[in-house]
C-alpha positions as CSV (number, residue, x, y, z in Angstrom):
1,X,0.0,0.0,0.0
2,X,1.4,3.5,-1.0
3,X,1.1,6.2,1.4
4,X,1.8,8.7,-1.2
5,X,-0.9,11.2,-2.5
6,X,-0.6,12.4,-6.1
7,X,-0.4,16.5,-6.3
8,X,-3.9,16.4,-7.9
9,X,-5.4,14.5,-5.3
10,X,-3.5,16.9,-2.4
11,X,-4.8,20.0,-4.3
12,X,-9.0,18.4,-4.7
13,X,-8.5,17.7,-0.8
14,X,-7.0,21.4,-0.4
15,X,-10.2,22.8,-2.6
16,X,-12.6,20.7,-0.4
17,X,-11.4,21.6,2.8
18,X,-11.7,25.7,1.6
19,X,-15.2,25.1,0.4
20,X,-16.7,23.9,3.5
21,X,-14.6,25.7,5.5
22,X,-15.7,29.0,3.6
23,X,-19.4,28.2,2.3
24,X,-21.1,25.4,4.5
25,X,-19.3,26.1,8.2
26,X,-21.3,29.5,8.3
27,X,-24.2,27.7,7.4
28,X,-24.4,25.5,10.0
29,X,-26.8,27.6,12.5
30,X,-29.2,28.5,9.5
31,X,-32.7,28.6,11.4
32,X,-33.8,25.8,8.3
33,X,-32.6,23.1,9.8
34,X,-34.9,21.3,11.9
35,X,-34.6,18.0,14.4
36,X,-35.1,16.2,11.4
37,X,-32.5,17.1,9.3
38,X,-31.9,20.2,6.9
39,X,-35.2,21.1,4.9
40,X,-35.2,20.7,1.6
41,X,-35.0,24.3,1.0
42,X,-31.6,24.3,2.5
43,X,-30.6,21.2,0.9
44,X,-31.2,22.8,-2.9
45,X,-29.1,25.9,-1.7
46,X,-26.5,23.6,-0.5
47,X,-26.5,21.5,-3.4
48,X,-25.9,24.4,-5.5
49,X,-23.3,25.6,-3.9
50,X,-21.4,22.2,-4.3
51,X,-21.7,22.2,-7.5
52,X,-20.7,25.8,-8.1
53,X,-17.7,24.3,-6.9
54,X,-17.5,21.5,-8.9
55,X,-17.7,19.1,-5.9
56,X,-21.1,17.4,-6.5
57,X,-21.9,13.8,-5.9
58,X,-17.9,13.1,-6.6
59,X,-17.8,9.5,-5.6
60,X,-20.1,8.8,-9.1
61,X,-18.3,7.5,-12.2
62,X,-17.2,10.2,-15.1
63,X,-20.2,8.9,-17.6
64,X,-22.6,10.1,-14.8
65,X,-21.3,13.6,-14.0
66,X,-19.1,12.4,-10.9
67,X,-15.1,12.6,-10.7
68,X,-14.8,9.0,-10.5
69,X,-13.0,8.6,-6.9
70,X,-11.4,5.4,-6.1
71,X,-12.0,4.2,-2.6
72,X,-9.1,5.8,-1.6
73,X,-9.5,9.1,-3.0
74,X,-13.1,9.5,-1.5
75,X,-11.3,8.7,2.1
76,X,-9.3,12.0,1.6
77,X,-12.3,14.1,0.4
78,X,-15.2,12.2,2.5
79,X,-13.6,13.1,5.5
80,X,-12.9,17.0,4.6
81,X,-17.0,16.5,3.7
82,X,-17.4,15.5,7.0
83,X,-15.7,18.8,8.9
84,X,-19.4,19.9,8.6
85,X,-22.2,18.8,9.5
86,X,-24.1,19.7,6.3
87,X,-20.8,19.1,4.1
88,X,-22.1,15.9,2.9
89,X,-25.3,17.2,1.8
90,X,-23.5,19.9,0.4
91,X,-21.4,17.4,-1.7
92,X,-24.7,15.2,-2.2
93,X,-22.1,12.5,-0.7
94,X,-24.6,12.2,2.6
95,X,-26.6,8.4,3.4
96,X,-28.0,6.5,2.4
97,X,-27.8,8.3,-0.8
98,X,-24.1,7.9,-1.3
99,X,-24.4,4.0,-1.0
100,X,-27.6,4.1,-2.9
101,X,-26.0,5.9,-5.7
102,X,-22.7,3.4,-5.5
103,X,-25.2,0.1,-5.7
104,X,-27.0,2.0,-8.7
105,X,-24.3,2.4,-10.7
106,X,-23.4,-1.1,-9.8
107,X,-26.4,-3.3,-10.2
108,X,-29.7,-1.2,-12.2
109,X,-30.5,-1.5,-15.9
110,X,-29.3,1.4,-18.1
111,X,-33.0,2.4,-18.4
112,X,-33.0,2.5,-14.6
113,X,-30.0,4.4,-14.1
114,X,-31.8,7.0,-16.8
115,X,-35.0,7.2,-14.6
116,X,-33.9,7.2,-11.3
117,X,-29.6,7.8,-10.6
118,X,-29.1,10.4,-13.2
119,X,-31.5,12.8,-11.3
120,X,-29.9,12.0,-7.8
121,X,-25.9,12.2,-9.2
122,X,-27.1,15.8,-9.9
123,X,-28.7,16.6,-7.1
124,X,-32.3,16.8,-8.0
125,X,-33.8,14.4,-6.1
126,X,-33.0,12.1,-2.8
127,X,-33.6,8.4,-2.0
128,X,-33.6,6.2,0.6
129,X,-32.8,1.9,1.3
130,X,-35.8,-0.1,2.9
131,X,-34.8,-2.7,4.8
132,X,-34.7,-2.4,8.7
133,X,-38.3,-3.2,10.4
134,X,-39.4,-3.2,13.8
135,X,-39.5,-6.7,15.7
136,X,-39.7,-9.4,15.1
137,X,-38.5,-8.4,11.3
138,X,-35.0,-7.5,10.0
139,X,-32.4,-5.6,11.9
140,X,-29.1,-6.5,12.4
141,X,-30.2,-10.3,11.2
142,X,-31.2,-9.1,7.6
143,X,-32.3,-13.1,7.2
144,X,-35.6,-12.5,9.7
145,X,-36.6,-10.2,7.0
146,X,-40.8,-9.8,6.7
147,X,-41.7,-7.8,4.1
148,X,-43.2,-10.1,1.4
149,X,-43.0,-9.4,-2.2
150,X,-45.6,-12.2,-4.3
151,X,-45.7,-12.5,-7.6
152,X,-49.0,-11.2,-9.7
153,X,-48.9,-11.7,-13.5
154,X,-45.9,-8.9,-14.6
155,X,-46.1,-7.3,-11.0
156,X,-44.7,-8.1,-7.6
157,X,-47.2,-6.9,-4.5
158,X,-45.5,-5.5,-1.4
159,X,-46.6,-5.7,1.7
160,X,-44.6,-5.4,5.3
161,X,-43.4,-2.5,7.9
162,X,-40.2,-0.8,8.0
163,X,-38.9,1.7,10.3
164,X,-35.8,3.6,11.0
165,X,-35.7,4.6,7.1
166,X,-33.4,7.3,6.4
167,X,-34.4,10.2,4.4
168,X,-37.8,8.5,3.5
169,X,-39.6,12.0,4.0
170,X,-39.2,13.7,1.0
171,X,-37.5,10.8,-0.7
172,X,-38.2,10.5,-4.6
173,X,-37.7,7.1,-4.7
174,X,-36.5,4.1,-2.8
175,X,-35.2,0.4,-3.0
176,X,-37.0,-1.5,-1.1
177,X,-35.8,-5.0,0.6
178,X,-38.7,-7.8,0.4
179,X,-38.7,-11.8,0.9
180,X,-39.6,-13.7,-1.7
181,X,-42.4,-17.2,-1.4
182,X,-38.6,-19.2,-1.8
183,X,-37.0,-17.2,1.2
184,X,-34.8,-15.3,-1.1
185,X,-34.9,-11.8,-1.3
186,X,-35.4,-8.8,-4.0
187,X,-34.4,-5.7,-4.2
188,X,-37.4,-3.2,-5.6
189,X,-37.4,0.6,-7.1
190,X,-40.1,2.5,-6.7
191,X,-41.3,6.0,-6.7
192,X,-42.2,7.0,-3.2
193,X,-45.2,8.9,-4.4
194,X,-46.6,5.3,-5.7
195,X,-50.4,4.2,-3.8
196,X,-49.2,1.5,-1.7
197,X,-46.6,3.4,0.1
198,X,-47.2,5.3,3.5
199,X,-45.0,7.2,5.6
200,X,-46.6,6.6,8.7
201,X,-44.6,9.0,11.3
202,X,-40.9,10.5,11.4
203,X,-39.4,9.3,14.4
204,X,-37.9,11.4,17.0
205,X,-34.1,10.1,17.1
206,X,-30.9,11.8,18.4
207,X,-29.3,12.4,15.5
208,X,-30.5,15.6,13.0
209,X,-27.7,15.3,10.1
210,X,-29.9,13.3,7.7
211,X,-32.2,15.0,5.5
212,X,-35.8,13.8,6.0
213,X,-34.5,12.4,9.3
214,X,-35.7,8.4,10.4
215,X,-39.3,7.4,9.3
216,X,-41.6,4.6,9.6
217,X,-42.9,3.3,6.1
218,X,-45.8,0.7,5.4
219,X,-45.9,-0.7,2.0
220,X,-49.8,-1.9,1.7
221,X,-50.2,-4.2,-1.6
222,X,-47.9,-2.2,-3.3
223,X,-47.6,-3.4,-6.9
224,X,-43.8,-2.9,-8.4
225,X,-43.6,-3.8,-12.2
226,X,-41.1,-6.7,-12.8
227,X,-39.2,-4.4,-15.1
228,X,-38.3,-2.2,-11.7
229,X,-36.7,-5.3,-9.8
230,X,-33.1,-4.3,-9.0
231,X,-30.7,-7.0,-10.3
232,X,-32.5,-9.9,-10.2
233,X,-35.0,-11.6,-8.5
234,X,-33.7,-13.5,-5.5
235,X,-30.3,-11.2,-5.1
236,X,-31.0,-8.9,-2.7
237,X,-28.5,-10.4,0.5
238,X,-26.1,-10.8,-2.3
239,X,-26.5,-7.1,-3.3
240,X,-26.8,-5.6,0.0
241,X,-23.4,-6.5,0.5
242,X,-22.6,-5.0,-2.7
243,X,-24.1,-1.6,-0.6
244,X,-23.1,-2.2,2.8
245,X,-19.4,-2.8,3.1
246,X,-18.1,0.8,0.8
247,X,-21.6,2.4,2.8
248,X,-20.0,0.8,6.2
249,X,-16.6,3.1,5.8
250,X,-18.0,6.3,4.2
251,X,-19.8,6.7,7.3
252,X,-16.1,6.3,8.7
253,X,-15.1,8.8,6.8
254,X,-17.3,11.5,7.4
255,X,-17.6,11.1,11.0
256,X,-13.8,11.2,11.1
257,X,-13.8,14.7,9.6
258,X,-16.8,15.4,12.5
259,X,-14.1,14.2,15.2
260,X,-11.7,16.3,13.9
261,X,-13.8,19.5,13.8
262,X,-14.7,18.3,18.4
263,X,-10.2,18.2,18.4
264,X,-9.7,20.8,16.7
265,X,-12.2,22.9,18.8
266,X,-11.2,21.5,21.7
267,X,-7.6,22.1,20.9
268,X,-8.5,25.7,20.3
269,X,-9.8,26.3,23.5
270,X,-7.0,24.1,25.7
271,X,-4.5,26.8,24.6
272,X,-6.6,29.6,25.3
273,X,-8.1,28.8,28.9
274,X,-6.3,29.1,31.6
275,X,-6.6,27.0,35.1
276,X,-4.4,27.0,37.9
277,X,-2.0,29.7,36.6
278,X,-1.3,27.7,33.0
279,X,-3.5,26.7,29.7
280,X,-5.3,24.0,30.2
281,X,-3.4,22.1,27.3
282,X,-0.4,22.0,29.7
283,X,-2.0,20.6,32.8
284,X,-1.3,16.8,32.5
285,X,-5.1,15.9,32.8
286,X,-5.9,17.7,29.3
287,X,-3.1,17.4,28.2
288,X,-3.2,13.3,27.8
289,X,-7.0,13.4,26.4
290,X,-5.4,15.7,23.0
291,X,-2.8,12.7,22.8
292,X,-5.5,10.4,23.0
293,X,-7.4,12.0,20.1
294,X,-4.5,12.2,18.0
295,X,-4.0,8.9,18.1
296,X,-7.6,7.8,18.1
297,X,-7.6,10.2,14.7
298,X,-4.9,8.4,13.3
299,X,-5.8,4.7,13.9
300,X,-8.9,5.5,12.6
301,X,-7.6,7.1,9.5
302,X,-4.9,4.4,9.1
303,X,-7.8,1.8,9.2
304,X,-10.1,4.1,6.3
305,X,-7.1,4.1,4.2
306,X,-6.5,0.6,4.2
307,X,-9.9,-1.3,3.5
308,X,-10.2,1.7,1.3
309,X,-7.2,0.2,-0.8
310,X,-8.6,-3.6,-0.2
311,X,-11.7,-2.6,-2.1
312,X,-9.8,-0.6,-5.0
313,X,-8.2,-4.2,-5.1
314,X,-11.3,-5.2,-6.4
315,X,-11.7,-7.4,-3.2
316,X,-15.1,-7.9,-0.9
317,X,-13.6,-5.9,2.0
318,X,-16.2,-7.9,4.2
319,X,-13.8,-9.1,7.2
320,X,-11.9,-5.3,6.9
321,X,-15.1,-3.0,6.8
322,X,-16.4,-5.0,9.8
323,X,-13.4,-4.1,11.8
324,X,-13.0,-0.4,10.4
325,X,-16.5,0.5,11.3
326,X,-15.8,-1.0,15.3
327,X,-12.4,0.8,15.2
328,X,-13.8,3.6,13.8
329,X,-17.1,4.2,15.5
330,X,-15.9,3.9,18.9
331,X,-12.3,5.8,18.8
332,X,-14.2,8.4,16.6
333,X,-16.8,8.7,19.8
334,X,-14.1,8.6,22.1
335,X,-12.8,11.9,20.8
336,X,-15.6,13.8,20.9
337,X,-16.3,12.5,24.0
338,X,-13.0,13.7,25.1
339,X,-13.8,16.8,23.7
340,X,-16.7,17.7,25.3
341,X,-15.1,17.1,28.5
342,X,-12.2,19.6,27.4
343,X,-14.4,22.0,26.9
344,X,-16.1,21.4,30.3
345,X,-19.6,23.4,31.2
346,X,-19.4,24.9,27.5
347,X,-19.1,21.8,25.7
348,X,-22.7,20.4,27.1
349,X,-23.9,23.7,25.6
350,X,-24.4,24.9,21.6
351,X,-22.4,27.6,22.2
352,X,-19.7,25.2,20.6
353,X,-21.0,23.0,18.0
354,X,-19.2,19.7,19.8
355,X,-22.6,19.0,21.9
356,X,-24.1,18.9,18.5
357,X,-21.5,16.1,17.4
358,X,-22.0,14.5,20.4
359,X,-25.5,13.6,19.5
360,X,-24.8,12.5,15.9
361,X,-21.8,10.6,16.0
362,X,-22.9,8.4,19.6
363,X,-25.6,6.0,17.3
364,X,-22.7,5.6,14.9
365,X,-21.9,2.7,16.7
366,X,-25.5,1.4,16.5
367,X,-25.6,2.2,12.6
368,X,-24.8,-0.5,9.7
369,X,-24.5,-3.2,12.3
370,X,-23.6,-2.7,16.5
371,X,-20.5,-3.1,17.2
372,X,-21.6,-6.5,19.1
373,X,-22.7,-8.0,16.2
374,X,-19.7,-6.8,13.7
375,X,-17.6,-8.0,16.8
376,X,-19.5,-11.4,17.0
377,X,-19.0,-11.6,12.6
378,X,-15.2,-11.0,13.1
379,X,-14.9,-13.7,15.5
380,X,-16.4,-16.4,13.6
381,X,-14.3,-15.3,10.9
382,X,-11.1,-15.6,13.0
383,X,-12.3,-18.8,14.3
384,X,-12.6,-20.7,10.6
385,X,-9.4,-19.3,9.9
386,X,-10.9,-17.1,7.2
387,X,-9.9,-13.8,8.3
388,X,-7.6,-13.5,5.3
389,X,-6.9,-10.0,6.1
390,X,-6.0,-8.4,3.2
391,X,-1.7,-8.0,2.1
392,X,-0.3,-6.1,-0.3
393,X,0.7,-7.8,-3.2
């Protein structure tokens, strides 16, 4: 693995890093943002703004209007992205659109791609991926999925419950996850403005990054043509993993550039308070927790960077993305944690934007998978002796 970064690549992370720092950080306390997410009126200006700068949706291929970013390049400018917390709707790089967009590219029909990815690479519309429902259904075990999908003539009929669906509000279309009469499962498009489909309620959740927010859905004999089946019929597990392990470290890489944003605050303020006669930065106490983020920062980086390069080997990056999002998700909470208590009484306040962090990065580690069950997947792994961690060749 070279550590090297080509002087095109340094100077795209350079332009990132000035455009959120100049156009989307003083954006961050516009009044249109609301506990579920930004609205869409803020979105659009947001999504103009990226692509004034010719940053939008840069993870999609060349034929579709992206920049084509490896794995490894979208590490570098995912986690600049993520120095805000509207920089990845700004860059229209935020989920579960990003991972939507990747299995898109990947898996739909050219005519698909015209209908539905086109308008989301250029920011015109938003998505969102059904397949989480409420118990007894499909959570982290995607195999107790409920949702049905039965065949009728040239049309499959939905019917099931899911919840915790990100960005559903608002959403102009979404792939929907439904067991077949075999016990296979499908992966569906549909519009969202289809009869058959109700948002039921947006739930009230910690977080407020994601536009739309969390909703529960109810598909009611929802009939999807056979011509909108994603892939192929039966598929879906097989293409969820297509989506899940790049979807698994983009969140890493966002949330890393929100951990930096809580260290470098927190830095800020350690060398400009003063305690007992000295900066706070020099009293042992503090002093250790700003080591502890720098390393936590740079393991977690190390970690991006890596299955990052396993996938741009064209490998699965199951065993890898598994550990980088339990690396990841906990040292990444760890530092703002630290942070906030750096930062003492004004770090439980918004006077700072760390409290805000705080609340969207701690269900990270609940996101694509707990930690206990990624932890649980590694260790049968290690235990048939088919880790195969990935070596350079």
């Amino acid at each position: 693995m070279d550590f090297s970064l080509s002087p095109e690549l340094l100077a795209l992370r350079e332009r990132t890093r000035r455009f959120i720092g100049e156009q989307i950080v003083p954006l961050e306390r516009d009044a249109r943002q609301t506990s579920h997410g930004p609205s869409e009126e803020l979105r659009r200006e947001l999504i103009e703004r990226g692509r004034a700068a010719g940053l939008l949706t840069p993870h999609a291929s060349r034929e579709m209007g992206g920049l084509g970013l490896s794995h490894v390049e979208k590490a570098l400018v995912f986690e600049e992205s993520g120095y805000s917390t509207l920089g990845p709707t700004a860059m229209n790089i935020h989920a579960p659109d990003e991972g939507n967009i990747h299995l898109m590219e990947a898996v739909a029909t050219p005519a698909q791609q015209q209908r539905w990815l086109r308008p989301q690479v250029e920011g015109h519309t938003r998505s969102c991926f059904a397949m989480t429902e409420p118990a007894p259904g499909a959570g982290a075990d995607p195999s107790m999925l409920a949702t049905t999908a039965v065949r009728d003539g040239s049309d499959f009929v939905i019917n099931g419950t899911k919840w915790f669906i990100t960005g559903a509000e608002g959403a102009s279309y979404a792939i929907v996850m439904a067991r077949m009469e075999d016990g296979s499962a499908t992966m569906f498009l549909t519009d969202m403005d289809r009869s058959g489909i109700h948002i039921v309620r947006q739930m009230d959740a910690m977080d407020r990054c994601f536009t739309g927010g969390h909703a529960v859905v109810e598909f009611r004999d929802l009939r999807v043509p056979a011509g909108d089946v994603l892939g192929e019929v039966g598929k879906g597990f097989r293409y969820a993993q297509v989506r899940l392990a790049p979807a698994r470290l983009t969140h890493c890489m966002r949330w890393l550039g929100q951990a930096r944003r809580a260290h470098d605050i927190a830095t800020d303020y350690a060398r400009r308070r003063t305690a007992f006669g000295k900066p706070l930065g020099e009293h042992e106490g503090v002093g250790f927790m700003l080591g502890d983020n720098a390393m936590d920062i740079h393991q977690s980086r190390l970690v991006i960077w890596h299955t990052a390069w396993v996938l741009d080997q064209g490998e699965r990056g199951t065993h890898e993305s598994s550990m980088a999002k339990v690396i990841c998700s906990e040292a990444i909470w760890r530092v703002v944690d630290r942070s906030m208590q750096i930062l003492g009484g004004l770090g439980i306040t918004d006077d700072t934007i760390v409290a805000r962090l705080f609340r969207d990065i701690r269900p990270f580690r609940i996101y694509d998978g707990p930690s206990e069950v990624h932890r649980w997947s590694i260790a049968r792994r290690v235990l048939r002796g088919a880790e195969a961690v990935s070596q350079p060749r």
